[in-house]
C-alpha positions, 0 to 999 in steps of 0.5 A: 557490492554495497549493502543497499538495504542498509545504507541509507545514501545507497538507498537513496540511489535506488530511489533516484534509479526507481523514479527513471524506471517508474517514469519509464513505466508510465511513457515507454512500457511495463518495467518488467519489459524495460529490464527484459521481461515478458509482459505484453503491453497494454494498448493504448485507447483499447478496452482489455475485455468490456462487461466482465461481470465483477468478482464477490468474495466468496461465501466461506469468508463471513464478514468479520464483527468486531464489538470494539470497532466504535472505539474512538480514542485521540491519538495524542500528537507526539506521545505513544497511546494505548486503544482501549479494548476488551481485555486484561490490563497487560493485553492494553498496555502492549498495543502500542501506538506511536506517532513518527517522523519520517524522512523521505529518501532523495529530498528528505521532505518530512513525512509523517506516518503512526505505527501501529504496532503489532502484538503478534511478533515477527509473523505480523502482516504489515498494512499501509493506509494511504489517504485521498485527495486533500484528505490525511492519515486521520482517517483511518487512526481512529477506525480501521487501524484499531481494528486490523491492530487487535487482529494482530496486524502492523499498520502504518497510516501515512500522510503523502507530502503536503498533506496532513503533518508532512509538511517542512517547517519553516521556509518556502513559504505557505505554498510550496509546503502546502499546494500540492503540484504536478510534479509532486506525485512521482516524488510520492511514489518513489520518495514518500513510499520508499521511506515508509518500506525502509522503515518496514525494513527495520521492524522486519529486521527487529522481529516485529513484523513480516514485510514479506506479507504487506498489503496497500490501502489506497484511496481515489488519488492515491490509488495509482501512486500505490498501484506504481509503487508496488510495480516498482517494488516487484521489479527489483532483483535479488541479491545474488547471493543463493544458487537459485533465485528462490533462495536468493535475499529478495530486495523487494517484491514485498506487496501482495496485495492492494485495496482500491477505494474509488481508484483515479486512474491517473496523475501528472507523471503517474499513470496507473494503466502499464503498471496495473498490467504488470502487477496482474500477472499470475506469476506474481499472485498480487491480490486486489479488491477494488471498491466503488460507489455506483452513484458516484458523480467522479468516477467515469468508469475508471474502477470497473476499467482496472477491475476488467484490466485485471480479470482478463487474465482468466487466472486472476479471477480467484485473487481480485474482487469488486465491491459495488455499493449503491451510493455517492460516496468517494474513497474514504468518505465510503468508511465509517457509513452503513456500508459493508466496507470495512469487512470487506476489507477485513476478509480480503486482507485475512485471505490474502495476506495474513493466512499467505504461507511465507514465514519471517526470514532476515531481510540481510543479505549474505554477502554482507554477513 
């Protein structure tokens, strides 16, 4: 057997197998149901169970303030930065924040990402901010990201392909490196995403983070590229290589939860319906906390339909949320307003990451030792 999780070749063969099995997931049913689970599958055109009132976060969670949230300053491209914040000189000089260049696996379209990089050591929870439409990774640099850092997470903020800095240099012309095509998002899922987690791999494996507790941010048009990328994250097996599969090396089934802002529910080739329902599942435990405006103009009901998709299984109540805000604003135009938004998010990921009961173990397997 090939030790997949370090070659990056053999890597890039899982991704070209993950891109059959995602379209097979978006046209022919659940992956779970193409390697032979038991998933039932969502109907098409059939409402899961209509009017389910949305779930709020309980009371015992009070929302988080932080004095340090205002803080705004430039990460400058290319040159490792320090965010000011309250404390000693030592305590600053240790919050790294690095600017890198990614490859994604499969073409190697370059795809640019900043490393938050936590001070907590191997027990980090690791969060994934992803932009919406037209938008980039900017968003969250100087806001959100910060504050998830001082509280000892890892965050990796990404620009999706031909947008913000991931965009080839040279060659192809303005068009084919900046307009963003129908068969664009699949490769976003099963190319872009898959380098961001290869990368999460080698931090977990240099004891700088716990992948094992990895939560997605998403916004509008990056919701169901998120939402399919964890599906496909939770259907790879592990090694065989322990007596049972509890004890087994795990290969993936890494995201445990997922934040929605104003999700779209589908894309060319990436339609977040089938997966949602696999992700649902209360074996699996996967946390959401939807978001959306109830003035907005774009939404067509698509938030409150994955948020009853979600909590027809009576089980999940606990573990999924929808926030409701009286306003017009849209994915990350939600941020940054007088709008509960970021404590939201900060509680959620406080329960359902940080405080998950999975401590650090080598993602290497044994039958590579």
């Amino acid at each position: 057997m090939i030790d997949c999780t370090l070659s990056y070749t053999c890597h890039s063969r899982l991704i070209a197998i993950a891109a059959g099995l995602i379209m097979a997931l978006a046209f022919e049913g659940t992956l779970l149901a193409q390697l032979g689970g038991p998933v039932r599958p969502v109907v098409p055109g059939r409402p899961v169970i209509p009017g389910r009132q949305p779930l709020n976060p309980p009371a015992t969670n009070p929302p988080f303030k932080n004095p340090a949230d205002n803080v705004n300053q430039p990460v400058v491209p290319g040159r490792p930065v320090q965010p000011v914040q309250p404390g000693t000189e030592d305590e600053e000089k240790k919050k790294v924040v690095t600017e890198k260049q990614l490859f994604a696996a499969g073409d190697r379209w370059p795809i640019a990402i900043t490393y938050f990089e936590s001070t907590e050591g191997k027990e980090s929870p690791v969060v994934v901010m992803l932009h919406g439409k037209d938008g980039n990774q900017l968003v969250w640099k100087n806001g959100f990201a910060r504050r998830l850092q001082n509280a000892g997470y890892a965050v990796i903020t990404v620009d999706l392909r031909k947008h913000g800095q991931s965009r080839p240099v040279g060659g192809g012309g303005v068009a084919a490196a900046t307009e963003v095509r129908p068969n664009d998002y699949l490769p976003m899922v099963v190319y872009d995403l898959e380098a961001v987690k290869h990368f999460i791999y080698q931090e977990h494996q240099a004891e700088k983070l716990n992948m094992r507790k990895l939560a997605i941010i998403a916004a509008d048009m990056s919701a169901p590229i998120a939402i399919s990328f964890a599906a496909n994250d939770w259907v790879k097996k592990p090694y065989n290589d322990a007596p049972t599969p509890a004890a087994s090396t795990p290969r993936g089934q890494d995201v445990r939860a997922l934040v929605l802002l104003s999700p779209t529910a589908s894309l060319p080739r990436v339609i977040a319906t089938k997966p949602l329902n696999f992700l649902r599942s209360p074996a699996l435990g996967v946390s959401f906390l939807i978001v959306s405006g109830t003035r907005d103009a774009q939404d067509r009901g698509d938030a409150k339909r994955m948020y009853d998709q979600l909590t027809a299984i009576q089980l999940n109540k606990p573990r999924m949320y929808h926030e409701k805000y009286d306003t017009k604003f849209r994915g990350t135009d939600l941020l940054g307003k007088k709008l509960p938004v970021e404590d939201a998010m900060f509680t959620f990921l406080n329960k359902h990451v940080k405080q998950l009961p999975d401590p650090w173990r080598t993602r290497k397997s044994r039958l590579f030792n």
